[in-house]
C-alpha positions as CSV (number, residue, x, y, z in Angstrom):
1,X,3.5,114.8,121.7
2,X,2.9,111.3,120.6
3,X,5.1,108.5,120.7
4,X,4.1,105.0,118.9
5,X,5.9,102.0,119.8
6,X,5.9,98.5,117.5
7,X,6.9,95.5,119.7
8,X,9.5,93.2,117.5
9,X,7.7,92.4,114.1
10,X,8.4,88.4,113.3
11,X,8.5,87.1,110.0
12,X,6.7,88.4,107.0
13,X,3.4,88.2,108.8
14,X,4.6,90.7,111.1
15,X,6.2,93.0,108.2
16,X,2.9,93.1,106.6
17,X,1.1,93.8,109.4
18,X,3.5,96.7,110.0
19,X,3.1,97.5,106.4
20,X,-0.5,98.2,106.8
21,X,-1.2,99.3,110.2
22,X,1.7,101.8,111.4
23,X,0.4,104.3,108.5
24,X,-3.4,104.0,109.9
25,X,-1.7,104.4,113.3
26,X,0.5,107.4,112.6
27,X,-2.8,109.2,110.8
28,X,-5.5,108.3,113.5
29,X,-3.4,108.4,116.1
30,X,-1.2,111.7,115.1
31,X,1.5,110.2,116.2
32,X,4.5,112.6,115.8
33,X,7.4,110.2,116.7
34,X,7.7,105.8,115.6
35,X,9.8,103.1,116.7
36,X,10.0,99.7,115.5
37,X,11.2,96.6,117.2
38,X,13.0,94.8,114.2
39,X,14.8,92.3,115.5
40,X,13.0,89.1,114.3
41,X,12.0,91.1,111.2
42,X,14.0,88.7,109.0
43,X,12.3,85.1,109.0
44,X,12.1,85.6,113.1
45,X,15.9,85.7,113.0
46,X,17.6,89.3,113.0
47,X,17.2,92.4,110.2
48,X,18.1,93.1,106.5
49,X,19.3,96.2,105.1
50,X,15.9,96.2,102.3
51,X,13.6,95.2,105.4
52,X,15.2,98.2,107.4
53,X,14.4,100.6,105.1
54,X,10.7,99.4,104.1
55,X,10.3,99.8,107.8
56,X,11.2,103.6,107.5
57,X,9.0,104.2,104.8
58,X,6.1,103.0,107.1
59,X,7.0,105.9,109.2
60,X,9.8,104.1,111.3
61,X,12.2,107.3,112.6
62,X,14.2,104.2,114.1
63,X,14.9,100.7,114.4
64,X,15.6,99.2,117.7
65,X,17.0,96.0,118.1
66,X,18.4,93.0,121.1
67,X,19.6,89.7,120.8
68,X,19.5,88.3,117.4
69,X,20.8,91.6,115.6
70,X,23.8,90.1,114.0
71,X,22.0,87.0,112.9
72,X,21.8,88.1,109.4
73,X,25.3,89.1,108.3
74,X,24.6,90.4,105.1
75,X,23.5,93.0,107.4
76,X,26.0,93.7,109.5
77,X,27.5,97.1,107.0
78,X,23.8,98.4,107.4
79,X,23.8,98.2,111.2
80,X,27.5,98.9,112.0
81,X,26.8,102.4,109.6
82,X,23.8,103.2,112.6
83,X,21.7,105.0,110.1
84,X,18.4,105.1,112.4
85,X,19.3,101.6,113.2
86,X,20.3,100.8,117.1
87,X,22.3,98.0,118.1
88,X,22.3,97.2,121.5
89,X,23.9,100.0,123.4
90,X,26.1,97.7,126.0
91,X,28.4,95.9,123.7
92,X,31.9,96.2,124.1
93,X,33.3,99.3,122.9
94,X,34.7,99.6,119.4
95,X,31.9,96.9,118.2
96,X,30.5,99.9,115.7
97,X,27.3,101.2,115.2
98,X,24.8,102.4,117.8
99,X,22.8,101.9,120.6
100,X,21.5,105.4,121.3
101,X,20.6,108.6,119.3
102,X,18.9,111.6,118.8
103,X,16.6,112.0,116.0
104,X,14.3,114.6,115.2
105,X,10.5,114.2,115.2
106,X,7.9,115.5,112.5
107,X,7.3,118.2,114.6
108,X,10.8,118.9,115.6
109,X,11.0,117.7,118.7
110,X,14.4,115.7,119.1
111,X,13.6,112.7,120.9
112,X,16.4,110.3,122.5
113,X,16.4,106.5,122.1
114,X,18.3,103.8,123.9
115,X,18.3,100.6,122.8
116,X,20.2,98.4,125.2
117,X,20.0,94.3,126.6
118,X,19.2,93.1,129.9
119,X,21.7,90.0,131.4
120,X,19.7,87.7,133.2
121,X,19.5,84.8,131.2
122,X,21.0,86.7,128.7
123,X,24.2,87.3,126.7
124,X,27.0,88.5,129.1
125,X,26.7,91.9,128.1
126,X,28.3,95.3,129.8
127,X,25.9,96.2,132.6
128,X,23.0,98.2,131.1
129,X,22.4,99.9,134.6
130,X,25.4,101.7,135.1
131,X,25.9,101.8,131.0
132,X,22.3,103.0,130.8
133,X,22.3,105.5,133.5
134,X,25.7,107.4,131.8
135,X,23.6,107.2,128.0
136,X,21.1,108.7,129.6
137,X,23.1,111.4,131.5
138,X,24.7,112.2,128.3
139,X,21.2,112.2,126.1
140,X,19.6,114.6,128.7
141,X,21.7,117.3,128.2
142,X,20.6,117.4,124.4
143,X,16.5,116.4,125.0
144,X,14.4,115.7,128.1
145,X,12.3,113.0,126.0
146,X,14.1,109.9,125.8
147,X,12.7,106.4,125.1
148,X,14.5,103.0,126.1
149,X,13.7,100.0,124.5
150,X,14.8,97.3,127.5
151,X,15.1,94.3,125.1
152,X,15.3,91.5,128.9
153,X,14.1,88.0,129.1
154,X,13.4,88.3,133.0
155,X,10.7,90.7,134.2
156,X,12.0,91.2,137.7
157,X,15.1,93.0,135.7
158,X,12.9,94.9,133.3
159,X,10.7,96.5,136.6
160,X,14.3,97.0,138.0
161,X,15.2,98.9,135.5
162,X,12.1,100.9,135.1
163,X,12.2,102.1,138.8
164,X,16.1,103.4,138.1
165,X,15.4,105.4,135.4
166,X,12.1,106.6,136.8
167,X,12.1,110.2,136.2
168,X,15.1,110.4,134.4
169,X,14.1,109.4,130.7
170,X,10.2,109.8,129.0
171,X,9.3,105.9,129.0
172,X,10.9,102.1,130.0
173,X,9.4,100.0,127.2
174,X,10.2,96.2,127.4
175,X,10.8,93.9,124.8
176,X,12.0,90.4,123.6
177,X,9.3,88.1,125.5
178,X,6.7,88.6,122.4
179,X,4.1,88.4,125.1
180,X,1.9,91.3,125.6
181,X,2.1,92.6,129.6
182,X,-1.0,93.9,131.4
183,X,1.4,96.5,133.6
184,X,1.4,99.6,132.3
185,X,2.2,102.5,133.8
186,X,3.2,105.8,134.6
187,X,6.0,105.6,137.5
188,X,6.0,108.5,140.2
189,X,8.1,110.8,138.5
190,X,6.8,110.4,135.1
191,X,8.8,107.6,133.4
192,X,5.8,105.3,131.6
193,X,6.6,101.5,132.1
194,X,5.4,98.5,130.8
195,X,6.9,94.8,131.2
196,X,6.8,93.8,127.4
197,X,4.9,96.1,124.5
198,X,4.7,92.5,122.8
199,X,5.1,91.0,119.5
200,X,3.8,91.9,116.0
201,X,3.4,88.6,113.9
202,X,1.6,85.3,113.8
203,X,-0.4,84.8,117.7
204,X,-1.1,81.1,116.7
205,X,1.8,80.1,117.2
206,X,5.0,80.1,120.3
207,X,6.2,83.4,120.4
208,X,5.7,83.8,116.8
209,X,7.3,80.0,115.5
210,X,5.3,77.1,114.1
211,X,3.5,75.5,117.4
212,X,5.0,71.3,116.2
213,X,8.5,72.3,115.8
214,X,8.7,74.2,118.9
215,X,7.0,71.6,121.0
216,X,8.8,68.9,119.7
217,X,11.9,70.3,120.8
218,X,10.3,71.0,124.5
219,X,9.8,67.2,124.3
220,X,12.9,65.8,122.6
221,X,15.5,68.3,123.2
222,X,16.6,68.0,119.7
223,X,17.6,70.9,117.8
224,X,15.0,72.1,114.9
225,X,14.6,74.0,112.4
226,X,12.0,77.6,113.5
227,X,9.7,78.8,110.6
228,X,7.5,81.5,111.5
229,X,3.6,80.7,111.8
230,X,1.4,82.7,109.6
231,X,-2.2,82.5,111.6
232,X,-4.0,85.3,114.1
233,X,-1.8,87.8,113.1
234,X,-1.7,91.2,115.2
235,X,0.5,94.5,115.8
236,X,1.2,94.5,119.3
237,X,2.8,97.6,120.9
238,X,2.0,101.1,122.9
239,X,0.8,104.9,122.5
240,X,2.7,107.3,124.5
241,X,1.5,110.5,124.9
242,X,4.9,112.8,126.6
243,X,5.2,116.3,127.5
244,X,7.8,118.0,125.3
245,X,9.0,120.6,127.6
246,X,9.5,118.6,130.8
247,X,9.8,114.9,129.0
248,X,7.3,113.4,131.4
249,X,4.9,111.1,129.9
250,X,1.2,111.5,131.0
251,X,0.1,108.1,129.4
252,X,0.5,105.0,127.9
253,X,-1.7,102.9,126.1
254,X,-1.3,99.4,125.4
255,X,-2.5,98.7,121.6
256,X,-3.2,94.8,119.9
257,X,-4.9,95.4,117.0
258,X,-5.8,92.1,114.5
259,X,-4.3,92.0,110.7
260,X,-6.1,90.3,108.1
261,X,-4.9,90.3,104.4
């Protein structure tokens, strides 16, 4: 089966990328199975409800999410309810929603997904290791193909991480950097890996913000205002091809693919 993977769309010129491209994707491509990063969906600043659900109607099965998934509260009944939405999974208990389900692909394969945050240089989270490892435990018993979406800031955790699980779920996928990692993989017992799938929005930019703002705060260390750029836009994100029976994935393909309106 085939597994498509958006890295976290950023402002509206990463919607409408998504808009246009995941459709061409899912038909060239057959991909059977789609997650969406949609963390930064929202003016590069969390998710709304109407966004969500545009993002489904692209072919989205789920949403994933990571750090900035409560910024928009108007949100926050869409997200707690989980429908095809994932929160990260290691916040306290009690805090509602979602960070892992099972959802059934267009061919009726179920397929497991994990969305959970790395803590290095990162919100004080509950350890997504030993969270992770129990979520998984749980998922395998119901599906052998299982995706994580690692949202980390610090690459020596998200390799970490894709070595534990190795073997245990379908594929390690990194986000949250918005930069685009040459290290694909497929780990020794079949777990495909890659650092960062990267970010679908506006390349002309830092990490998908307007290039002076940004800068100027590097420089002045005075709070600013981020508006998302709108220039080089691209979908960034992977192609996994999985075994259904075993769960194993047999490759991955990085994809970066330009959007013009």
């Amino acid at each position: 089966m085939k597994i498509l993977f958006v890295g976290d769309v950023y402002g509206k010129p990463g919607r409408r990328a998504a808009a246009d491209i995941i459709p061409e994707l899912k038909t060239s491509y057959n991909v059977d199975f789609c997650i969406v990063n949609g963390e930064n969906a929202a003016g590069g600043f969390g998710i709304t409800e109407n966004i969500g659900r545009k993002f489904h109607a692209y072919g989205a099965h789920v949403i994933t999410t990571g750090n900035h998934v409560w910024d928009q509260k108007e949100a926050m009944p869409y997200i707690l309810a989980g429908d095809k939405i994932l929160r990260p999974a290691n916040y306290p208990p009690g805090t509602g929603g979602q960070g892992a389900g099972i959802f059934q692909s267009e061919m009726g394969v179920t397929v497991g997904v994990v969305c959970i945050q790395g803590r290095t240089n990162m919100r004080p989270l509950d350890c997504p290791f030993r969270l992770g490892e129990e979520i998984v435990s749980n998922l395998r018993r119901q599906t052998p193909v299982i995706v994580v979406d690692f949202h980390a800031e610090a690459t020596s955790e998200k390799i970490a991480y894709g070595w534990f699980l190795d073997g245990k779920v379908s594929a390690v996928l990194g986000t949250h950097t918005h930069v685009q990692t040459a290290d694909e993989r497929i780990l020794p017992e079949g777990t495909a890996y890659i650092s960062d799938v990267g970010m679908t929005g506006p390349h002309d930019s830092v990490i998908g913000a307007q290039k002076e703002p940004a800068i100027r705060r590097f420089v002045d260390q005075m709070p600013v205002r981020f508006e998302p750029a709108s220039e080089d836009v691209k979908l960034c994100g992977v192609l996994l091809e999985v075994d259904p029976e075993s769960g194993k994935a047999t490759s991955i393909e990085r994809l970066r693919i330009d959007w013009e309106e």
